[in-house]
CHARMM internal coordinates of N, CA and C (Angstrom, degrees):
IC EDIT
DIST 1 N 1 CA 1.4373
DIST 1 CA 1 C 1.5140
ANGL 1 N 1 CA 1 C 108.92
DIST 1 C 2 N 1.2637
ANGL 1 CA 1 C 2 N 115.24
DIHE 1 N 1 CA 1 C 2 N 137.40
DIST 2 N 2 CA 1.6778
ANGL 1 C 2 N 2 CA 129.32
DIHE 1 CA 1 C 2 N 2 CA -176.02
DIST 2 CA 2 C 1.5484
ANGL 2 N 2 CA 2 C 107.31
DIHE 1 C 2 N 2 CA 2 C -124.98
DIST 2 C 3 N 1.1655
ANGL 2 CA 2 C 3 N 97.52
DIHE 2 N 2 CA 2 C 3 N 102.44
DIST 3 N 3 CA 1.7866
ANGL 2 C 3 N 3 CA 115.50
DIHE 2 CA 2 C 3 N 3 CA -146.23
DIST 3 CA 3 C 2.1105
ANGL 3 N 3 CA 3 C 91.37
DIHE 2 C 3 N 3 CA 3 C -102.28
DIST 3 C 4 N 1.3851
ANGL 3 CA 3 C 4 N 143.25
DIHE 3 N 3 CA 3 C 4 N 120.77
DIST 4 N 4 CA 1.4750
ANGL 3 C 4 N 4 CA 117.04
DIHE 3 CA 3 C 4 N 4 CA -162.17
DIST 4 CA 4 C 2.1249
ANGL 4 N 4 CA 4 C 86.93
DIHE 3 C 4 N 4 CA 4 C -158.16
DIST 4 C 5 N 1.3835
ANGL 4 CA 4 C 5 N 105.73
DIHE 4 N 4 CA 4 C 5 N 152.88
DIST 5 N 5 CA 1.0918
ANGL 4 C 5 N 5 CA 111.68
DIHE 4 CA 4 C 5 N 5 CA 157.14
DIST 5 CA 5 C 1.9074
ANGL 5 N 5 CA 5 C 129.78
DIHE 4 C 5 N 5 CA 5 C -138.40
DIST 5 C 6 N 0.8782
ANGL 5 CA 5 C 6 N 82.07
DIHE 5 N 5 CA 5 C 6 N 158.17
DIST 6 N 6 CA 1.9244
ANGL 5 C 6 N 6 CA 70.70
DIHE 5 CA 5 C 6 N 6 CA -167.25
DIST 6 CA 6 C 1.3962
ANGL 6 N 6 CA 6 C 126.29
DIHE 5 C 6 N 6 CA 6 C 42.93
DIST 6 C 7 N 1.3748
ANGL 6 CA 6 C 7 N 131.62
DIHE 6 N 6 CA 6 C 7 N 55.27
DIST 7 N 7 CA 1.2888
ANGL 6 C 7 N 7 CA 134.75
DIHE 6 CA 6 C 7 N 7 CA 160.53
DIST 7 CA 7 C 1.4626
ANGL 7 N 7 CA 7 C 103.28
DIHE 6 C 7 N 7 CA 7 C -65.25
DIST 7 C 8 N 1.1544
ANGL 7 CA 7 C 8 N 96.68
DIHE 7 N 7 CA 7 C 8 N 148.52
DIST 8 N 8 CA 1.5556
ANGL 7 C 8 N 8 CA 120.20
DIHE 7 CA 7 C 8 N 8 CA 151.91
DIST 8 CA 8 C 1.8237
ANGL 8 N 8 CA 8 C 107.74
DIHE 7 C 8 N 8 CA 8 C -48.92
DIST 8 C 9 N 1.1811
ANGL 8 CA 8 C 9 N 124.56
DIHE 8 N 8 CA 8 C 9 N 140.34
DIST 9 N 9 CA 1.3129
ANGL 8 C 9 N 9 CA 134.92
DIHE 8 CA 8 C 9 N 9 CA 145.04
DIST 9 CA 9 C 1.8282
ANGL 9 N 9 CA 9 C 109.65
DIHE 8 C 9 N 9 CA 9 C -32.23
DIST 9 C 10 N 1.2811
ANGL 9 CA 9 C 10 N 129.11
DIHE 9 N 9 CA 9 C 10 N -64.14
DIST 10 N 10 CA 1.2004
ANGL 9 C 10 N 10 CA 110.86
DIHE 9 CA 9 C 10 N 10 CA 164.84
DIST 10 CA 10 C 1.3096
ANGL 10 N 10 CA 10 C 139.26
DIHE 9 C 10 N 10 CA 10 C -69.76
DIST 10 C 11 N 1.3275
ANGL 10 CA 10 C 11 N 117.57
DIHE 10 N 10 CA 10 C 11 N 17.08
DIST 11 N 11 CA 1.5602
ANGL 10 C 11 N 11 CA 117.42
DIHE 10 CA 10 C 11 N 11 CA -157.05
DIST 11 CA 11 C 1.6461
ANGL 11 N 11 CA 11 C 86.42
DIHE 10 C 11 N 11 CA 11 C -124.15
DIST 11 C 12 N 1.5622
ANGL 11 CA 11 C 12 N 131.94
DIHE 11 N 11 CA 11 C 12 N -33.34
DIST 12 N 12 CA 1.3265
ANGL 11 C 12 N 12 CA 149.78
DIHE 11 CA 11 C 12 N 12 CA 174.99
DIST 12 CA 12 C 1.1168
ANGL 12 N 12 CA 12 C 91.10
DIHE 11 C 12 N 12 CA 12 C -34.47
DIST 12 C 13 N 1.9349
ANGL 12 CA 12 C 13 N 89.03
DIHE 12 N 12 CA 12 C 13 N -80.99
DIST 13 N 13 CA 1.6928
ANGL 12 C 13 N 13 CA 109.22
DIHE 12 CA 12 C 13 N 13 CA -164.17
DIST 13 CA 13 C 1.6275
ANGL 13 N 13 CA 13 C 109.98
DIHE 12 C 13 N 13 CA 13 C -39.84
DIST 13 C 14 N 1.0350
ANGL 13 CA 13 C 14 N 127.01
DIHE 13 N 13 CA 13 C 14 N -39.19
DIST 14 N 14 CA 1.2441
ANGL 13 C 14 N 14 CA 139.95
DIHE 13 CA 13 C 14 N 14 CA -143.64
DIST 14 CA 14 C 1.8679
ANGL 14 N 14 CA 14 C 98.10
DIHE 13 C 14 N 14 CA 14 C -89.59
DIST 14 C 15 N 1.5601
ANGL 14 CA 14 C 15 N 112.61
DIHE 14 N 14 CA 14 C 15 N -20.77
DIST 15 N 15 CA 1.5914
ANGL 14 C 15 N 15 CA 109.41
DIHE 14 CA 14 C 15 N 15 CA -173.04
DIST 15 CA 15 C 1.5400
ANGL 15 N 15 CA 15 C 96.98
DIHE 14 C 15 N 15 CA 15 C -121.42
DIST 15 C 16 N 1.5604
ANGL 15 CA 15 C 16 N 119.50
DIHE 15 N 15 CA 15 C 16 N 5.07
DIST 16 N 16 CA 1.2238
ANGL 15 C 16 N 16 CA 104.10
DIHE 15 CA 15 C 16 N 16 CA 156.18
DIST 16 CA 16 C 1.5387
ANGL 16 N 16 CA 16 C 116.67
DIHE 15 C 16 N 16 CA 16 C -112.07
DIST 16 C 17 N 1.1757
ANGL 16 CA 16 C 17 N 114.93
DIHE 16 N 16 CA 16 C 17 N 8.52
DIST 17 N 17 CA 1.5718
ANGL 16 C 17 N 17 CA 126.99
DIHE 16 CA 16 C 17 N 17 CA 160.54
DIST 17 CA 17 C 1.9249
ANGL 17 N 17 CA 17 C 104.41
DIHE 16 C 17 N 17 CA 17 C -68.25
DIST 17 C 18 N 1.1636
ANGL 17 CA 17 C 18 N 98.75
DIHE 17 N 17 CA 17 C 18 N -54.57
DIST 18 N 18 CA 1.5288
ANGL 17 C 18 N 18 CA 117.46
DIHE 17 CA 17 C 18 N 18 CA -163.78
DIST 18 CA 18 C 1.6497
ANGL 18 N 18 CA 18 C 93.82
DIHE 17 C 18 N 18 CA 18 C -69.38
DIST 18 C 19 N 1.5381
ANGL 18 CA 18 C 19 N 129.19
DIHE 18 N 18 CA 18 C 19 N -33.32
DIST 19 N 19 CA 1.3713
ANGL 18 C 19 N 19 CA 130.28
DIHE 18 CA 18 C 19 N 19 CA 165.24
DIST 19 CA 19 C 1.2687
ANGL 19 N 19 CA 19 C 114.79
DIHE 18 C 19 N 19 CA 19 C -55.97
DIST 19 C 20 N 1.4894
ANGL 19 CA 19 C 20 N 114.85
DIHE 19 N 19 CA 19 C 20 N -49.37
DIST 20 N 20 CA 1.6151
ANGL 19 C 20 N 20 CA 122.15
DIHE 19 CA 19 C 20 N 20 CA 179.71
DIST 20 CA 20 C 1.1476
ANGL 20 N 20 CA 20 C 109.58
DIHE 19 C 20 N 20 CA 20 C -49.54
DIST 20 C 21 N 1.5778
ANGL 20 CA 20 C 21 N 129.53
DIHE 20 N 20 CA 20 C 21 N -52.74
DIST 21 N 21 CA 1.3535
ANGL 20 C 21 N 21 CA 136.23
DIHE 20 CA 20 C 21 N 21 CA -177.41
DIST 21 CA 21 C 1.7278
ANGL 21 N 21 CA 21 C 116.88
DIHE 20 C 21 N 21 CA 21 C -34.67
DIST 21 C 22 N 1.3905
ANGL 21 CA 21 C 22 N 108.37
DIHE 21 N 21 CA 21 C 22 N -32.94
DIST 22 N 22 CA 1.5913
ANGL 21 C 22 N 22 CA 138.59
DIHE 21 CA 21 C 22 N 22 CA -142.10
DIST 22 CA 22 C 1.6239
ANGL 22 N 22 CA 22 C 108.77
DIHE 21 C 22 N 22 CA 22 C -124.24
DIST 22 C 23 N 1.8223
ANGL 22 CA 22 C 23 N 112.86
DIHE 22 N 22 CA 22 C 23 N 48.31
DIST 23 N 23 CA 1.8765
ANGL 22 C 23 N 23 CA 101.38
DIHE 22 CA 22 C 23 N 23 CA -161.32
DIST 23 CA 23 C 1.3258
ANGL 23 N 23 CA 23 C 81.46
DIHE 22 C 23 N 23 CA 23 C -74.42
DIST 23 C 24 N 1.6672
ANGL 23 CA 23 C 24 N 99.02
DIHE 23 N 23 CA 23 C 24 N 168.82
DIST 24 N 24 CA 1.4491
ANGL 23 C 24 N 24 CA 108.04
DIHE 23 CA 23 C 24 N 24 CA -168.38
DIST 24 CA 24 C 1.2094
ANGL 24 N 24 CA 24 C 145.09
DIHE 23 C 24 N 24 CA 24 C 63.42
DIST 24 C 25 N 1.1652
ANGL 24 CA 24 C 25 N 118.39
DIHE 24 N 24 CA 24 C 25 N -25.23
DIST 25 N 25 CA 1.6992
ANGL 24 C 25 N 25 CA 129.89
DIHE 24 CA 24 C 25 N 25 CA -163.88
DIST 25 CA 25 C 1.6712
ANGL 25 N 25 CA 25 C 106.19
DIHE 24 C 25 N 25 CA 25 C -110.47
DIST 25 C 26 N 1.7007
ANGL 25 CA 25 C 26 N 110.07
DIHE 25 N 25 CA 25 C 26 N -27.06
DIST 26 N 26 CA 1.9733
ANGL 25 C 26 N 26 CA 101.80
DIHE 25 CA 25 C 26 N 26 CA -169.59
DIST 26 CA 26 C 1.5746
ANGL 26 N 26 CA 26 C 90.48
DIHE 25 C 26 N 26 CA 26 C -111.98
DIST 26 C 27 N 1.0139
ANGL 26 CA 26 C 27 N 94.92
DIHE 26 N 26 CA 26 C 27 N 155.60
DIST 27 N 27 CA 1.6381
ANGL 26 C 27 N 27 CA 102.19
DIHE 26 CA 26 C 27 N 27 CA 157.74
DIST 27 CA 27 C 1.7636
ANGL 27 N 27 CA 27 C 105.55
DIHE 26 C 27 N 27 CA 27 C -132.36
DIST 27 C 28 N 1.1602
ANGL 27 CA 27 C 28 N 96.68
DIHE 27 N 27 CA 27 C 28 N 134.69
DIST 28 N 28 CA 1.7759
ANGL 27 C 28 N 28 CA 92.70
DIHE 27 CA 27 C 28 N 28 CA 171.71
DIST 28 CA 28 C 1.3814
ANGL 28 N 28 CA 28 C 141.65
DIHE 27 C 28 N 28 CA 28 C -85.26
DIST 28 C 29 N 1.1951
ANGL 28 CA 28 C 29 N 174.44
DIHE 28 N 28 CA 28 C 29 N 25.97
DIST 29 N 29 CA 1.4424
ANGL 28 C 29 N 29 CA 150.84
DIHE 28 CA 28 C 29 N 29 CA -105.09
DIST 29 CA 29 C 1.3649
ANGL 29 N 29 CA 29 C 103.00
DIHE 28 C 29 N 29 CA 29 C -129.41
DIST 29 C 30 N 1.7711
ANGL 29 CA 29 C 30 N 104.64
DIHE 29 N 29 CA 29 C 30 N 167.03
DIST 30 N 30 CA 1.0482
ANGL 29 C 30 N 30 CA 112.49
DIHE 29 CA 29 C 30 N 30 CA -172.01
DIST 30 CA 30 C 2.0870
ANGL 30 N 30 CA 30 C 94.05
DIHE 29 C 30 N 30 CA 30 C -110.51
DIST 30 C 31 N 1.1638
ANGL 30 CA 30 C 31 N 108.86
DIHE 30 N 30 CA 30 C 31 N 122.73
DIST 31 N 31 CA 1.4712
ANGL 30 C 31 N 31 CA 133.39
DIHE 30 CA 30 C 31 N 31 CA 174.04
DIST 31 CA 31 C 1.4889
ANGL 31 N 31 CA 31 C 123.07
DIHE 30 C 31 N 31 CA 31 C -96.27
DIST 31 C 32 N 1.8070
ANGL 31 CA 31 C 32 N 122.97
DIHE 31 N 31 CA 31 C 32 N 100.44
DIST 32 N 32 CA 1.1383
ANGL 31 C 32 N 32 CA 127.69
DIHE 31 CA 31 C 32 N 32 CA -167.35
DIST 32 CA 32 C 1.3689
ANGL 32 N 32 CA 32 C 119.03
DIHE 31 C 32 N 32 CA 32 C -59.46
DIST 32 C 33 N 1.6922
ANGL 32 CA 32 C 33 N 105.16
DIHE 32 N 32 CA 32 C 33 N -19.18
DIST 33 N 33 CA 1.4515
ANGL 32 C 33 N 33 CA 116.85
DIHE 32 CA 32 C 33 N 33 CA -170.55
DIST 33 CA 33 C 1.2582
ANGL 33 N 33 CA 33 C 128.90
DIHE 32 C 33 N 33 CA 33 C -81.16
DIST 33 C 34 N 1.1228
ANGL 33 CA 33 C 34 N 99.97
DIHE 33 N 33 CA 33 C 34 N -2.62
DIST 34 N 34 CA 1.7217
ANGL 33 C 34 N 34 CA 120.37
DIHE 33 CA 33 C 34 N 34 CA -171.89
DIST 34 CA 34 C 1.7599
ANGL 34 N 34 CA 34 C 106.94
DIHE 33 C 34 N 34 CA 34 C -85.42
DIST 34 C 35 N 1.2083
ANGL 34 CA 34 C 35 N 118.94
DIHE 34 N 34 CA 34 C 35 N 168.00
DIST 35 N 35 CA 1.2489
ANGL 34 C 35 N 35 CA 113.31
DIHE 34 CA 34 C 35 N 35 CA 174.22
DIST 35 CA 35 C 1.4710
ANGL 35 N 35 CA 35 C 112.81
DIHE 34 C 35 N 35 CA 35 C -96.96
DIST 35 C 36 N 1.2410
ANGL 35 CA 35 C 36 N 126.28
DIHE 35 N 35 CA 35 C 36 N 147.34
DIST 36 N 36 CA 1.7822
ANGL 35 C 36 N 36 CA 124.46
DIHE 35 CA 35 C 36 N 36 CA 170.97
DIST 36 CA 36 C 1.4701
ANGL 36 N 36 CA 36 C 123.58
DIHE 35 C 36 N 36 CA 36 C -25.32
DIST 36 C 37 N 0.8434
ANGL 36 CA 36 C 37 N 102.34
DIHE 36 N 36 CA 36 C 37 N 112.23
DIST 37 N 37 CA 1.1666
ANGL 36 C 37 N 37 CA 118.06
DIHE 36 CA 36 C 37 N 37 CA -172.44
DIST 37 CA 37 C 2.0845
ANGL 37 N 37 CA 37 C 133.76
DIHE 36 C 37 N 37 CA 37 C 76.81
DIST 37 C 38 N 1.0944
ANGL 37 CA 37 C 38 N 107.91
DIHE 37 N 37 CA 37 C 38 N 2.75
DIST 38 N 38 CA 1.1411
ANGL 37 C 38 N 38 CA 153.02
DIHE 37 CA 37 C 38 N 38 CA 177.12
DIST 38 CA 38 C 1.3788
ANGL 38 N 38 CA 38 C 121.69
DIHE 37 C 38 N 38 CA 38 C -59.65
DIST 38 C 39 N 1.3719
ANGL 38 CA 38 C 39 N 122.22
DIHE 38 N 38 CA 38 C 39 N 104.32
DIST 39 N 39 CA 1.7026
ANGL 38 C 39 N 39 CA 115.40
DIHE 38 CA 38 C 39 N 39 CA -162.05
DIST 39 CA 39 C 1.8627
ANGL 39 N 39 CA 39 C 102.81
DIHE 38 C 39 N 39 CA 39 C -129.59
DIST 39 C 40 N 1.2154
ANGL 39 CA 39 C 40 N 106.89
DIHE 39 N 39 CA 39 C 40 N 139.08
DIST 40 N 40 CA 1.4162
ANGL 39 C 40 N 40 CA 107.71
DIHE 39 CA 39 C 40 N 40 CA -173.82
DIST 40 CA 40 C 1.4950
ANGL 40 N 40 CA 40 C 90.37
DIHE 39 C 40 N 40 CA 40 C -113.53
DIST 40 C 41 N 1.6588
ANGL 40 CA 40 C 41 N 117.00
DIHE 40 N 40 CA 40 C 41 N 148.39
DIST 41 N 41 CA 1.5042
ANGL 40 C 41 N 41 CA 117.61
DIHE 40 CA 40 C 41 N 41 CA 152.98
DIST 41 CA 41 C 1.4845
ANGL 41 N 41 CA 41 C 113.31
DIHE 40 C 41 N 41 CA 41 C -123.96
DIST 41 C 42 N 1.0550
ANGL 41 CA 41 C 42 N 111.03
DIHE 41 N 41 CA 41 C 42 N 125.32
DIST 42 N 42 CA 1.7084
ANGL 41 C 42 N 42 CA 122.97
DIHE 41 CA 41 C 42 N 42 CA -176.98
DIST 42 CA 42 C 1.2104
ANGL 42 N 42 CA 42 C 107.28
DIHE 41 C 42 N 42 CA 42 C -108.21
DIST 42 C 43 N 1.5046
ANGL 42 CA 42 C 43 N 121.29
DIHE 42 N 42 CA 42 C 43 N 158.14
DIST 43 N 43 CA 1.1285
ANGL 42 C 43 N 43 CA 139.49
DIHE 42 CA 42 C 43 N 43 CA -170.16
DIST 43 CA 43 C 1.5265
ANGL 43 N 43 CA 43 C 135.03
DIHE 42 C 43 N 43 CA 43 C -174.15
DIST 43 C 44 N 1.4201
ANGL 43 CA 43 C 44 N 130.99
DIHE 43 N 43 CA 43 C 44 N 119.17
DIST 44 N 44 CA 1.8706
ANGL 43 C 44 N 44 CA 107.26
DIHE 43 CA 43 C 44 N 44 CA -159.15
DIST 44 CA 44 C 1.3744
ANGL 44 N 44 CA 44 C 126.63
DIHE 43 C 44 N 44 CA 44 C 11.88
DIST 44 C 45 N 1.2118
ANGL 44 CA 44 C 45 N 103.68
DIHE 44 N 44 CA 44 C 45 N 40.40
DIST 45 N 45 CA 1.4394
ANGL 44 C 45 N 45 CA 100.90
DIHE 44 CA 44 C 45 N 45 CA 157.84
DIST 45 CA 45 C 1.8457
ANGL 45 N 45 CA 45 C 116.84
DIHE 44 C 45 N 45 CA 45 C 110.45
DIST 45 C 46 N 1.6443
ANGL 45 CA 45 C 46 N 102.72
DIHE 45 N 45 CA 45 C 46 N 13.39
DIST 46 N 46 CA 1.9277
ANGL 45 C 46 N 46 CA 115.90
DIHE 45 CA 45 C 46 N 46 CA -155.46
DIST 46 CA 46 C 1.6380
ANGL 46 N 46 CA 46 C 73.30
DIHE 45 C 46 N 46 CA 46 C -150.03
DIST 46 C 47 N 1.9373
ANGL 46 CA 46 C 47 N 85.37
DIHE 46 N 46 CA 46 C 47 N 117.42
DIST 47 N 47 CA 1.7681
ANGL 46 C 47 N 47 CA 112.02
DIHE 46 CA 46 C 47 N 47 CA 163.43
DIST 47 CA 47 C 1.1889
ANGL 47 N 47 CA 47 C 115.20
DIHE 46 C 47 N 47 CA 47 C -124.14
DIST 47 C 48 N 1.0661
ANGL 47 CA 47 C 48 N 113.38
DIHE 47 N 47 CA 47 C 48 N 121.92
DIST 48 N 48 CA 1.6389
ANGL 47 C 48 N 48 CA 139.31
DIHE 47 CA 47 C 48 N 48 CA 170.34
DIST 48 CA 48 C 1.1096
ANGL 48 N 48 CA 48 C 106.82
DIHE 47 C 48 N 48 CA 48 C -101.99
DIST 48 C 49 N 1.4941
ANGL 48 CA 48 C 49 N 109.15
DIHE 48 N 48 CA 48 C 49 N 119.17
DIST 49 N 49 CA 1.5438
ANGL 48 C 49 N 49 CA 123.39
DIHE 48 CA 48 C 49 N 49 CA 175.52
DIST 49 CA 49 C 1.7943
ANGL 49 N 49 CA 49 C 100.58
DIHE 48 C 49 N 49 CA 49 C -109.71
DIST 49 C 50 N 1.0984
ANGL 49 CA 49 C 50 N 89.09
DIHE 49 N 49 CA 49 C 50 N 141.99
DIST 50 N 50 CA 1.9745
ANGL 49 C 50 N 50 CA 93.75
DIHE 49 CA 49 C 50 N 50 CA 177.68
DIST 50 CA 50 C 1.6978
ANGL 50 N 50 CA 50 C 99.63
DIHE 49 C 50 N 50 CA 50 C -144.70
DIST 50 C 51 N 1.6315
ANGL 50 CA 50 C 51 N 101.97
DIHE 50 N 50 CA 50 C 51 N 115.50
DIST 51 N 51 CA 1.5351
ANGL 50 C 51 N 51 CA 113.47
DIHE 50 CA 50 C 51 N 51 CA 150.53
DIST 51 CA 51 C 1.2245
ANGL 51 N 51 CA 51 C 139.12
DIHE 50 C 51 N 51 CA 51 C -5.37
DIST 51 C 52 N 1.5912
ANGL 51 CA 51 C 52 N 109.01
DIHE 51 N 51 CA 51 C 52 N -60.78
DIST 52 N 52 CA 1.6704
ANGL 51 C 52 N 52 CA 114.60
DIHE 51 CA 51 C 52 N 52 CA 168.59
DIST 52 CA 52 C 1.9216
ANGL 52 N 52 CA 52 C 85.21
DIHE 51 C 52 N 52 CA 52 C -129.72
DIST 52 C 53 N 1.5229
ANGL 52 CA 52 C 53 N 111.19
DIHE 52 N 52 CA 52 C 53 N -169.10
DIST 53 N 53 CA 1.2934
ANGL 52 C 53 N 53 CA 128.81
DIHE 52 CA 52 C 53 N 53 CA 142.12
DIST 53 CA 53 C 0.7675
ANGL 53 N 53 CA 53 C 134.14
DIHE 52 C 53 N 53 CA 53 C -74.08
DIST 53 C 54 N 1.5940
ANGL 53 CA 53 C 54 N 121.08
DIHE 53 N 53 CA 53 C 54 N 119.09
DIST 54 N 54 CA 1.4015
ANGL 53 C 54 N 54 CA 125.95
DIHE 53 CA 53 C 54 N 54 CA 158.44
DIST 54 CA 54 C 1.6448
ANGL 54 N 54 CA 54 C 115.52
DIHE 53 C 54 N 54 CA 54 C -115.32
DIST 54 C 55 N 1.4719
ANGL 54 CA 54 C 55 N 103.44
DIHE 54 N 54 CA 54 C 55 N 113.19
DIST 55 N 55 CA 1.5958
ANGL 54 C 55 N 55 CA 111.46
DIHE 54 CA 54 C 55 N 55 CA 171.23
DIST 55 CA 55 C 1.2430
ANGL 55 N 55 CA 55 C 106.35
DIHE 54 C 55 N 55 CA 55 C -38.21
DIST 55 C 56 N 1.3051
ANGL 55 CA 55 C 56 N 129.12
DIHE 55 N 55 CA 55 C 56 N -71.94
DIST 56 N 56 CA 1.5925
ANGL 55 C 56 N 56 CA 120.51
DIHE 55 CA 55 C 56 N 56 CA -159.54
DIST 56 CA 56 C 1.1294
ANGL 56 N 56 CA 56 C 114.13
DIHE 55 C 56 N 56 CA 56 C -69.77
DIST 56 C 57 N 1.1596
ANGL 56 CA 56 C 57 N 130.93
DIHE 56 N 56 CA 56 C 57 N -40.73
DIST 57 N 57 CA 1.7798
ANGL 56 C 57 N 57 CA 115.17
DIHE 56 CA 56 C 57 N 57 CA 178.23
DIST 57 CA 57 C 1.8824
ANGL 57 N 57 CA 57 C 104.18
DIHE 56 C 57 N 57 CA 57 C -68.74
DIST 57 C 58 N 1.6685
ANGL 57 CA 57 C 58 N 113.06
DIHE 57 N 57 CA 57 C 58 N -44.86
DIST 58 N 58 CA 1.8034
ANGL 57 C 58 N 58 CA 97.04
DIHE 57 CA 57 C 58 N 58 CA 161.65
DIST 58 CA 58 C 1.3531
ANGL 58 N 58 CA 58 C 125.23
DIHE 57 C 58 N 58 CA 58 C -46.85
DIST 58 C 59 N 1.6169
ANGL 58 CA 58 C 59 N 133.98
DIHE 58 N 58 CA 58 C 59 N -46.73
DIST 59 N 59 CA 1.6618
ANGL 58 C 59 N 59 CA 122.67
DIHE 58 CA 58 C 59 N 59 CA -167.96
DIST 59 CA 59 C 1.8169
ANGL 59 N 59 CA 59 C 85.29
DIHE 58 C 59 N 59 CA 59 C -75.06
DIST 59 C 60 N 1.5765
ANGL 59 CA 59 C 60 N 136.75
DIHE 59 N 59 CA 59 C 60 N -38.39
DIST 60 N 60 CA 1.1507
ANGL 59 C 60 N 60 CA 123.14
DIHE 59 CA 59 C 60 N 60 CA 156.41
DIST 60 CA 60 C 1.7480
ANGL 60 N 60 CA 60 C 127.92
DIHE 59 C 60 N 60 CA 60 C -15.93
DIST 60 C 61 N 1.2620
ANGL 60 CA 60 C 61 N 107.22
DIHE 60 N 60 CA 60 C 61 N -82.96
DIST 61 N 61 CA 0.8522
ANGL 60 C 61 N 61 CA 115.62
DIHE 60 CA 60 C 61 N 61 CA 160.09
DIST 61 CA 61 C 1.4895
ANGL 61 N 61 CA 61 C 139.71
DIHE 60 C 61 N 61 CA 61 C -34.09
DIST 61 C 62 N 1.3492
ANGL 61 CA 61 C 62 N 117.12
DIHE 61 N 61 CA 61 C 62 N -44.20
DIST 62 N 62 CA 1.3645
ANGL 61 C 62 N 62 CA 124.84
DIHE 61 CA 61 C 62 N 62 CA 173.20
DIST 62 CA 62 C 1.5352
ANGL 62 N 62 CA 62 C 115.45
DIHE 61 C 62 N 62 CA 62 C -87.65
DIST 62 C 63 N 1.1851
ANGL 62 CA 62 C 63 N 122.04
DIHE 62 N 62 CA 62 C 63 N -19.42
DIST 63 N 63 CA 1.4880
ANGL 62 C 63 N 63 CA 128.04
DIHE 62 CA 62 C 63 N 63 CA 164.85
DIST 63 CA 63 C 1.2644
ANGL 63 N 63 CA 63 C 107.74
DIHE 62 C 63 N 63 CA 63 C -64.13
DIST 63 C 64 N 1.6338
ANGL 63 CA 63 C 64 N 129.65
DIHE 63 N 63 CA 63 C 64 N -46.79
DIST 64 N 64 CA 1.4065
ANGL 63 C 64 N 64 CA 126.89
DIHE 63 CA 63 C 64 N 64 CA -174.42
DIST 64 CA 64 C 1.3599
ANGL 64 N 64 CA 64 C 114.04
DIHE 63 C 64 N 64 CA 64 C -84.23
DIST 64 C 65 N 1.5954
ANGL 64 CA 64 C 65 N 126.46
DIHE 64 N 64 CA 64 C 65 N -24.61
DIST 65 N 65 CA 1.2809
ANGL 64 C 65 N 65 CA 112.17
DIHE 64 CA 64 C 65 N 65 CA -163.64
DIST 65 CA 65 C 2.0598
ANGL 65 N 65 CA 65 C 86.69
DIHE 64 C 65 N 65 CA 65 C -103.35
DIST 65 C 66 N 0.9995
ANGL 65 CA 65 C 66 N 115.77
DIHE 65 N 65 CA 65 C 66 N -22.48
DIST 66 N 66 CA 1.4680
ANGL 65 C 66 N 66 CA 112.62
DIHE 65 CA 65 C 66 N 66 CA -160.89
DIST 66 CA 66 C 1.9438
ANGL 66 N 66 CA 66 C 102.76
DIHE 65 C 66 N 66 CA 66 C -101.58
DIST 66 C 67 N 1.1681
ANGL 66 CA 66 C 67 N 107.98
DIHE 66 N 66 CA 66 C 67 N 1.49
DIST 67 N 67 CA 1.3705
ANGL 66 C 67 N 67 CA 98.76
DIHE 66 CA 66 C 67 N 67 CA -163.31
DIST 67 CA 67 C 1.0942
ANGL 67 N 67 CA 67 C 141.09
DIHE 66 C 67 N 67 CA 67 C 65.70
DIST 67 C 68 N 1.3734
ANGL 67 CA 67 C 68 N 127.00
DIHE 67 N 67 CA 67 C 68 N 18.60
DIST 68 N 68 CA 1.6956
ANGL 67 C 68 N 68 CA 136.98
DIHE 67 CA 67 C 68 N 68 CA -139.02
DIST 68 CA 68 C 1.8627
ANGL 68 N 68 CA 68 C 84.59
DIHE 67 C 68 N 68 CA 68 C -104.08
DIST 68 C 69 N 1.0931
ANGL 68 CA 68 C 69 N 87.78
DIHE 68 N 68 CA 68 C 69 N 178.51
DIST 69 N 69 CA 1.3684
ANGL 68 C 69 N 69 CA 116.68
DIHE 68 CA 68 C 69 N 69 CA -174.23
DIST 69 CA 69 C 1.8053
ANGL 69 N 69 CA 69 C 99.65
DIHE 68 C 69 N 69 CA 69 C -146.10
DIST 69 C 70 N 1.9795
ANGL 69 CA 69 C 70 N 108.48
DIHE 69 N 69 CA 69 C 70 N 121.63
DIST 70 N 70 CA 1.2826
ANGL 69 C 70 N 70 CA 88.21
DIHE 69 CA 69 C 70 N 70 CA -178.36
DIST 70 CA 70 C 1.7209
ANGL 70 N 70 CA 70 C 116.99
DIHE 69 C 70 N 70 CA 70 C -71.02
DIST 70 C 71 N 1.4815
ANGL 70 CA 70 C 71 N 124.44
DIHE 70 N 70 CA 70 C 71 N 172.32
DIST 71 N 71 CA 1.4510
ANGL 70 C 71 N 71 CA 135.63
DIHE 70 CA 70 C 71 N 71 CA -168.17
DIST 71 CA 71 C 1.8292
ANGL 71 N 71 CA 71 C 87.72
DIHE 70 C 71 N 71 CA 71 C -113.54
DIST 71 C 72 N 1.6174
ANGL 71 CA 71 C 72 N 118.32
DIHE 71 N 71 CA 71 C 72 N 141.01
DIST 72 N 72 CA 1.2311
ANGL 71 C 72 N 72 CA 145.23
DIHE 71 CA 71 C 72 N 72 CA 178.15
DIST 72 CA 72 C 1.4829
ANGL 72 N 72 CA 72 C 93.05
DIHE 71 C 72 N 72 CA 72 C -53.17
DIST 72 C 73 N 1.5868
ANGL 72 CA 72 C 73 N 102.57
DIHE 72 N 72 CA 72 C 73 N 147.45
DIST 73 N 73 CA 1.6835
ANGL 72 C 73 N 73 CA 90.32
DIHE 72 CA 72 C 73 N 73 CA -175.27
DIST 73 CA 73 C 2.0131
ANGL 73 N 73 CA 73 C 83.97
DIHE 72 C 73 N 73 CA 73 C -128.62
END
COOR INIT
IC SEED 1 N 1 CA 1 C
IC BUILD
């Protein structure tokens, strides 16, 4: 789960691209509780909260907790 509030328009696009990569495995939402700009990633039970977005430590993240394998971009 890719939990985010108030992104930028490019930073959105940019974590639901990185969702596409991932059918089945991400789910996205937008979470009021978070702070601006502010993205949590959860997973069996392991939350990572991050300041802004960062793609690479997220497809990070979802490769280790989800098993994924990244897809050719």
């Amino acid at each position: 789960m890719i939990s985010y509030r108030d992104l930028s328009p490019e930073e959105l696009a940019g974590i639901q691209s990185l969702a596409h990569d991932f059918p089945d495995q991400v789910a996205l939402t937008s979470y009021a509780k978070l702070e601006p700009q502010q993205v949590a990633l959860t997973a069996w039970g392991t939350l990572q909260q991050c300041e802004r977005i960062n793609l690479d430590v997220t497809r990070s993240f979802i490769q280790t907790y989800a098993g994924a394998t990244s897809h050719a971009h």
